[in-house]
C-alpha positions in Angstrom: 63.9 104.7 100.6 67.1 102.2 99.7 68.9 101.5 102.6 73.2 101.2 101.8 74.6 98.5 103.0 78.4 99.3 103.9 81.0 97.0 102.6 82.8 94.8 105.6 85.7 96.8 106.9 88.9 94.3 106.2 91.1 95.7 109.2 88.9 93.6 111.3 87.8 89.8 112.6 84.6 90.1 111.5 83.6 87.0 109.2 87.1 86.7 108.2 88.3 84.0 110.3 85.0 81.6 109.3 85.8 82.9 105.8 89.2 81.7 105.8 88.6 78.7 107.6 85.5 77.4 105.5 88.2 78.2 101.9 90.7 75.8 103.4 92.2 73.2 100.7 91.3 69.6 100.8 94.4 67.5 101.4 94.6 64.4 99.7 92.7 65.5 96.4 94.8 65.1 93.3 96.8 68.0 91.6 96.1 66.4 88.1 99.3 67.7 86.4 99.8 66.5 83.0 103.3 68.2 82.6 104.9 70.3 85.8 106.6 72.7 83.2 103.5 74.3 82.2 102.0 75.1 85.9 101.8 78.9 86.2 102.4 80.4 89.4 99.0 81.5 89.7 97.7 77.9 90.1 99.7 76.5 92.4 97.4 73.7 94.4 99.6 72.6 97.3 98.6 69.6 98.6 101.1 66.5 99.7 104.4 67.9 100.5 107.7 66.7 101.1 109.9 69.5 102.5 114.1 69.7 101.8 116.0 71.9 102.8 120.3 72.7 102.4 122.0 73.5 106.2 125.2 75.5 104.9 125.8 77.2 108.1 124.6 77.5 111.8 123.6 74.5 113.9 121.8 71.4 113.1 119.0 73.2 115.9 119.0 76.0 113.2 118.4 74.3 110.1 115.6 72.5 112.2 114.2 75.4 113.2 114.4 76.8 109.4 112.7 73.7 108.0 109.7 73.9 111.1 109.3 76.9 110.3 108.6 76.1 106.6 106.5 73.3 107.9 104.3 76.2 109.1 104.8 78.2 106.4 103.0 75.1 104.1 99.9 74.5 106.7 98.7 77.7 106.4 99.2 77.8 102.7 97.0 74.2 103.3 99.0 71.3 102.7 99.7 68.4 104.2 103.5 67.5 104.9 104.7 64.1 105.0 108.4 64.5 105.6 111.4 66.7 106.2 115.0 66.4 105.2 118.2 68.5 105.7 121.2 67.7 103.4 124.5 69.2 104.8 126.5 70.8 102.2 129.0 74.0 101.8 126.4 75.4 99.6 123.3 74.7 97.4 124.1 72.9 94.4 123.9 74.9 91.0 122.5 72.7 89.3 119.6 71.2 91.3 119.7 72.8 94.7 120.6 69.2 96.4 122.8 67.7 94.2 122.9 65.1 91.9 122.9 62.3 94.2 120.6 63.5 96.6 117.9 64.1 94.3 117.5 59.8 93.3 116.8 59.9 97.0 114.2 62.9 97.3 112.7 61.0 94.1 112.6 57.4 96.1 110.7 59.2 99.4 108.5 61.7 96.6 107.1 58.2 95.5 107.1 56.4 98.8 104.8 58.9 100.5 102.6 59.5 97.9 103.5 63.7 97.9 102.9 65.6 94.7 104.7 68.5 95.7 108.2 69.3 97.1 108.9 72.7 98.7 112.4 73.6 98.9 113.7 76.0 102.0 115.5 78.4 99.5 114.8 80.9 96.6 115.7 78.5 93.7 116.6 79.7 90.1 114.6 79.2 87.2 117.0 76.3 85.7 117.2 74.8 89.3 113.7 75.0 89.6 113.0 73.2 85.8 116.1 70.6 87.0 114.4 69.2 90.0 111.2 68.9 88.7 112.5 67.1 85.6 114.0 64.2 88.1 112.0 64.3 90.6 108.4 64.1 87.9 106.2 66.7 90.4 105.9 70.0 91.1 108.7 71.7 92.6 107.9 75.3 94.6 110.3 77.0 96.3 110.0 79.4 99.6 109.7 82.1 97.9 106.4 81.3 96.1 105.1 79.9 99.2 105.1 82.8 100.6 103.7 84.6 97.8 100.7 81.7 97.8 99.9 82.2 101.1 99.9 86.5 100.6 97.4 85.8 97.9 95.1 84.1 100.0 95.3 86.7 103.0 95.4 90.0 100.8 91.9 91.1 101.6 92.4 95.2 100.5 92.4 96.9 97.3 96.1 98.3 98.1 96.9 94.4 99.3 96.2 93.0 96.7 97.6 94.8 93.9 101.3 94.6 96.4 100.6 90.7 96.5 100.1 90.3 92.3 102.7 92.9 91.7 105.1 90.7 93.8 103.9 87.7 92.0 104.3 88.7 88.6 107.9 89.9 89.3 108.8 86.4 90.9 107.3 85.0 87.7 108.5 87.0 84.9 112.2 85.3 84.8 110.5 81.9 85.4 108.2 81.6 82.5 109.1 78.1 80.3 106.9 76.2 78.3 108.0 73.0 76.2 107.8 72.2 72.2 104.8 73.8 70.2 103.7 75.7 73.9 106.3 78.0 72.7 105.9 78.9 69.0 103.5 81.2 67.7 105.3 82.5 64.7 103.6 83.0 61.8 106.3 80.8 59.5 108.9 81.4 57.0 109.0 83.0 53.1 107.6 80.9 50.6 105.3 78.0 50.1 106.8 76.8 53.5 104.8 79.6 55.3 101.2 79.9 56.0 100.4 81.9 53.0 99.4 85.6 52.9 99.2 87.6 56.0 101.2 84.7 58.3 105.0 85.3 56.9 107.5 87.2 59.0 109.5 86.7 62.4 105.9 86.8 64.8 106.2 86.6 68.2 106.5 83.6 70.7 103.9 82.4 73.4 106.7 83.6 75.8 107.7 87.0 74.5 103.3 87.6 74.1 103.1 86.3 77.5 106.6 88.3 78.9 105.3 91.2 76.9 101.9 91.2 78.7 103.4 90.8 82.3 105.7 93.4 81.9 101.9 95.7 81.3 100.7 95.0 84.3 103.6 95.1 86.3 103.5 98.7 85.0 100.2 99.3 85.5 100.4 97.7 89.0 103.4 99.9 90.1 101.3 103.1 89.0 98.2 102.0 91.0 100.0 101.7 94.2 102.1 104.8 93.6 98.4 106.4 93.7 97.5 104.5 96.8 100.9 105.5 98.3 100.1 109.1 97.9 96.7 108.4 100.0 98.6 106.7 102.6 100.8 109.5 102.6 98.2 112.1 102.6 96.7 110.6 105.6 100.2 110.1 107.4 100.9 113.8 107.1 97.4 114.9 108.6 98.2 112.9 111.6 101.6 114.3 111.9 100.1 117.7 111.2 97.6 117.3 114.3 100.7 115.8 116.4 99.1 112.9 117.6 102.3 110.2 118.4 102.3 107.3 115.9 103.4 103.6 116.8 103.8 100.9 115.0 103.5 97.3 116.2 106.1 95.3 114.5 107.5 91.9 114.9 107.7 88.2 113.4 104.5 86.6 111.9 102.2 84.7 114.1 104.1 86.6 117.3 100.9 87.9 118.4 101.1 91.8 117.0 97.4 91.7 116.1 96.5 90.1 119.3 98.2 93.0 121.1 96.9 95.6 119.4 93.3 94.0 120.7 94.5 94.2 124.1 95.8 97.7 123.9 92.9 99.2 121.9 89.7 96.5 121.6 90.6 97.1 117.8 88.2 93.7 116.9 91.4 92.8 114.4 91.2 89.5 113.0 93.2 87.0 114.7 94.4 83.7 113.6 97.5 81.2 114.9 98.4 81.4 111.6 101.8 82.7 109.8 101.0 86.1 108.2 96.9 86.2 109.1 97.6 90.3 108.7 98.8 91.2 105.5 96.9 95.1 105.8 97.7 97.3 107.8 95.3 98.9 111.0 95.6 101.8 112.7 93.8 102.6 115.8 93.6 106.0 118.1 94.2 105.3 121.6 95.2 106.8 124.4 97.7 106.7 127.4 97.0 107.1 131.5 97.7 110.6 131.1 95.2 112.0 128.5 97.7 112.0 125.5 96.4 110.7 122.4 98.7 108.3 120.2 98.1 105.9 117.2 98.5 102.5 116.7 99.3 100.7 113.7 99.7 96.9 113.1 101.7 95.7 110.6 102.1 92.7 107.9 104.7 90.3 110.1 107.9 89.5 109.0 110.0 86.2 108.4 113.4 85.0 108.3 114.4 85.7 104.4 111.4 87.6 103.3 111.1 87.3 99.9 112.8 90.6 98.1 109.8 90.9 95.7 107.4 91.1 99.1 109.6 93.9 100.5 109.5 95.9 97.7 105.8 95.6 96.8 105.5 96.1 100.5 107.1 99.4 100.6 104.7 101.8 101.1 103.1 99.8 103.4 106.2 99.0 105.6 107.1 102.8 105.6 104.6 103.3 108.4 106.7 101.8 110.5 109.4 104.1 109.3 107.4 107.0 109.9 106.4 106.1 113.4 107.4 107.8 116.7 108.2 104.2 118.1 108.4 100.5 116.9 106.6 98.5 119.5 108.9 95.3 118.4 106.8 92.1 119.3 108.9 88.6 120.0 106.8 85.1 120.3 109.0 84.2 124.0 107.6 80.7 123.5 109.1 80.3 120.0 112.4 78.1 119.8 114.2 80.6 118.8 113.3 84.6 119.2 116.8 86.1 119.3 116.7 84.8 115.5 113.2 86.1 115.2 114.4 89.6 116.8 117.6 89.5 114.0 115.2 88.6 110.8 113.1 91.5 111.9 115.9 94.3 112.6 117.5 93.2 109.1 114.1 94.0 107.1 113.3 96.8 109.5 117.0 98.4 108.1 115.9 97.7 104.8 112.8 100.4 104.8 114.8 102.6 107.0 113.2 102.1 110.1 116.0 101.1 112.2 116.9 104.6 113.7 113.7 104.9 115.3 112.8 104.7 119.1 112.0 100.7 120.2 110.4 99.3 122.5 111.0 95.2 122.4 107.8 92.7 123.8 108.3 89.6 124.3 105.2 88.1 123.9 103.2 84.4 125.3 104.7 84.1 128.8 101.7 82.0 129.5 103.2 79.2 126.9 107.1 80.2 127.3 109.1 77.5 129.8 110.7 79.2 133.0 114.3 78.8 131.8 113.3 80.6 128.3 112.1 83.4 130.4 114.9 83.8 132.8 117.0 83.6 129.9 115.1 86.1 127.8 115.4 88.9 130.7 119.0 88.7 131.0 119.4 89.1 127.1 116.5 92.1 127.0 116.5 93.7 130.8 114.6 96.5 129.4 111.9 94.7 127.3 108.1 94.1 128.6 107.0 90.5 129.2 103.4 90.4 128.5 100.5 87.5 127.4 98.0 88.9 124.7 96.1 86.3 125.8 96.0 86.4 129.5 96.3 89.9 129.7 99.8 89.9 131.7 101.9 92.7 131.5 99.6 94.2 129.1 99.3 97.3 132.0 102.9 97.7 132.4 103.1 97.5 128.0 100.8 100.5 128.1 102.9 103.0 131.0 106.0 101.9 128.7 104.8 103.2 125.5 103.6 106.3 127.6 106.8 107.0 128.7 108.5 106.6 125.3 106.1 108.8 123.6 107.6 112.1 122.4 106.3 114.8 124.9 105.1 118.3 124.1 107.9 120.9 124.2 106.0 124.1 125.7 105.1 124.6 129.0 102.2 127.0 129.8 99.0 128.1 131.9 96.2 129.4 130.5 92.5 130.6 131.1 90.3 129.3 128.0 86.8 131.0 128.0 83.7 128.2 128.6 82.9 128.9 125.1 86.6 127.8 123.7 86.0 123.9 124.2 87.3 123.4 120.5 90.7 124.4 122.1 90.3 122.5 125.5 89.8 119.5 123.2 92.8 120.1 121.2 95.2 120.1 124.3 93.5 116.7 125.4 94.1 115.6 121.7 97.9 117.0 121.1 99.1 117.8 124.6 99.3 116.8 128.5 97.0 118.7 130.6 99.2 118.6 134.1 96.9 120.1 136.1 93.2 121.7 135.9 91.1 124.4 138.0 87.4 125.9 136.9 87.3 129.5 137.8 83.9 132.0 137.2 86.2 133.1 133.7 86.7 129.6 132.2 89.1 126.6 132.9 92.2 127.3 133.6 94.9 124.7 132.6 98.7 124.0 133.2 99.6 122.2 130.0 102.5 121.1 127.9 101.7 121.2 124.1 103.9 121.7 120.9 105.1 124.8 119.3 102.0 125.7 116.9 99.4 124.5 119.9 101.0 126.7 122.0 101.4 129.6 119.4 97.0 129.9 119.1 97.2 129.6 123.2 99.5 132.5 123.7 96.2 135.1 124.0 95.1 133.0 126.9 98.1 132.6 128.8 97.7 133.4 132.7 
């Protein structure tokens, strides 16, 4: 008799933290790069970085916080950053991203510090991108496929990762270059000049086969998770069907949403101070002090300037919070900044359409935020819920809050249910609010509030 052995479910912590850890790049090894222009995305190896970023607005505290925050951003992707600098300009230069000048400087620290990479805190253009690399002689990546690195290394299902490559490809298709014979592959001219018989003609170049083959599976890529959409869908409408609530943990990465949804359900998610640890989504069943049964769902965090190519691929899997009952909208209170972390997330939360639903704002980490932040906090959110993931503060009055938002059952009604009708004693505690229950020699009799079709298949019981 063969005994199956079940794959590792992804939504949780098991062996995924020792997995990630034990993958981690080695700092300090060398990237080995012959000629920057012909890196593909695909194998980027960030290792020794120098971070720059362009303040155009805001205050010098913002375009700190920005360039921290991209600090972070390269950790968790694994490299090693040797030095930040912010160049104040109107805007980013056109040609180079930091101007002419600028870049004999970037050049100078590049080869004092010993960094083979630079990340720039901005989506840079293909010609800006080929620019700075040819001054600055290394690899030049911008946020944008930072981001995308570190998705790649975190996508863990099958829906994941074909939302992570499709993004990828897309954010490589206008950036494909190559330099000298890299990008002929025609087949020659008419005449002796040619390569004889069979070779003549226009042929195609390295870039159009390579353009040609990206566009494929970008096609094939969009199809696959318009199939894996309809299965998210499918399941979405069963749960609205059985009028269970659905809620939807959102917030900015690393803010503690996965944490939470620990706390509130002992969901064994994976964990991780680390910026976007949950890239797929988990949904848990749960229920409130009452009896009512609700749903929660934690989602892939979000970030000041999320890539448009992540939000997009993303879709379908951001729409959950769209479809929710309530956004339980998760601030890190002991970040520098989480009325910019609260903006970021309400712009992208617009963007998939999920700003006209219910909210519920947590300001998460008390135990690390500073008295003054919190005092400040509670006059700009009086009605949010201060809680610690960690500690476990609050986390009681987090769970009668999202009771109380919860959409209630419209229909009031008693009724006597024969002992033998526990399948519909079980769908009240499933769907409804049982408000008050008496056994009798005849059955249970129940005072209950339950929607419309619940209370339709009751109505030869009511009392």
């Amino acid at each position: 008799m063969r005994t199956e052995v079940s794959e590792p479910d992804v939504t949780t912590g098991e062996l995924e933290l020792e997995e990630r850890h034990s993958l981690r790049r080695v700092a300090g090894l060398s990237t080995e790069l012959t000629d920057v222009t012909e890196v593909e995305y695909r194998q980027l190896r960030l290792e020794r970085v120098v971070l720059v970023g362009v303040w155009t607005e805001g205050s010098i505290s913002d375009a700190e916080n920005s360039l921290t925050e991209l600090a972070a951003l390269a950790e968790t992707a694994g490299s090693e950053v040797l030095e930040g600098l912010i160049q104040r300009r109107g805007r980013p230069d056109a040609a180079t991203f930091i101007g002419r000048g600028k870049v004999d400087e970037l050049r100078d620290v590049v080869i004092a510090t010993g960094a083979d990479t630079v990340i720039c805190d901005g989506e840079l253009s293909p010609s800006q991108l080929r620019k700075l690399e040819e001054q600055v002689k290394v690899k030049v990546v911008d946020r944008t496929a930072l981001i995308l690195d570190i998705f790649a290394q975190h996508a863990k299902s099958k829906e994941g990762k074909a939302q992570v490559e499709l993004a990828q490809l897309q954010y490589l298709l206008p950036r494909l270059r190559g330099w000298g014979e890299s990008l002929s592959r025609q087949g020659g001219g008419a005449g002796g000049s040619g390569g004889g018989v069979g070779t003549r003609g226009p042929g195609e170049t390295k870039i159009e086969t390579d353009r040609r083959r990206i566009n494929t599976r970008i096609s094939r890529l969009k199809r696959e998770i318009k199939s894996l959409r309809t299965v998210r869908q499918t399941k979405r409408s069963k749960r609205t069907n059985s009028g269970v609530p659905a809620v939807a943990i959102a917030g900015y990465t690393n803010a503690g949403k996965s944490s939470l949804l620990n706390s509130l359900t002992s969901a064994g998610v994976l964990v991780e101070d680390a910026l976007f640890a949950t890239l797929d989504p988990t949904t848990r069943r749960t229920a409130a002090e009452d009896g009512r049964v609700f749903t929660l769902s934690d989602t892939v965090g979000f970030v000041r300037h999320l890539p448009h190519h992540i939000v997009e691929a993303f879709r379908s899997t951001l729409e959950e919070v769209a479809y929710a009952d309530l956004v339980v909208h998760v601030v890190d209170g002991a970040h520098p900044d989480p009325e910019g972390q609260v903006s970021a997330v309400r712009e992208v939360l617009g963007e998939v359409g999920a700003d006209r639903i219910p909210e519920l704002l947590v300001v998460n980490k008390m135990d690390a935020a500073d008295e003054e932040t919190v005092l400040r906090l509670k006059r700009a959110w009086p009605d949010a819920v201060f809680v610690s993931a960690r500690s476990g503060l609050g986390i009681d009055e987090l769970h009668a809050a999202i009771a109380q938002r919860l959409p209630r059952p419209a229909v009031d009604l008693r009724v006597l249910l024969p002992y033998d009708r526990g399948d519909l004693v079980a769908r009240i505690h499933r769907t409804g609010q049982v408000l008050d229950t008496r056994h009798t020699e005849d059955g249970t009799e129940l005072r209950v509030r339950v929607g419309e079709q619940l209370a339709a298949d009751l109505e030869g019981f009511r009392v």
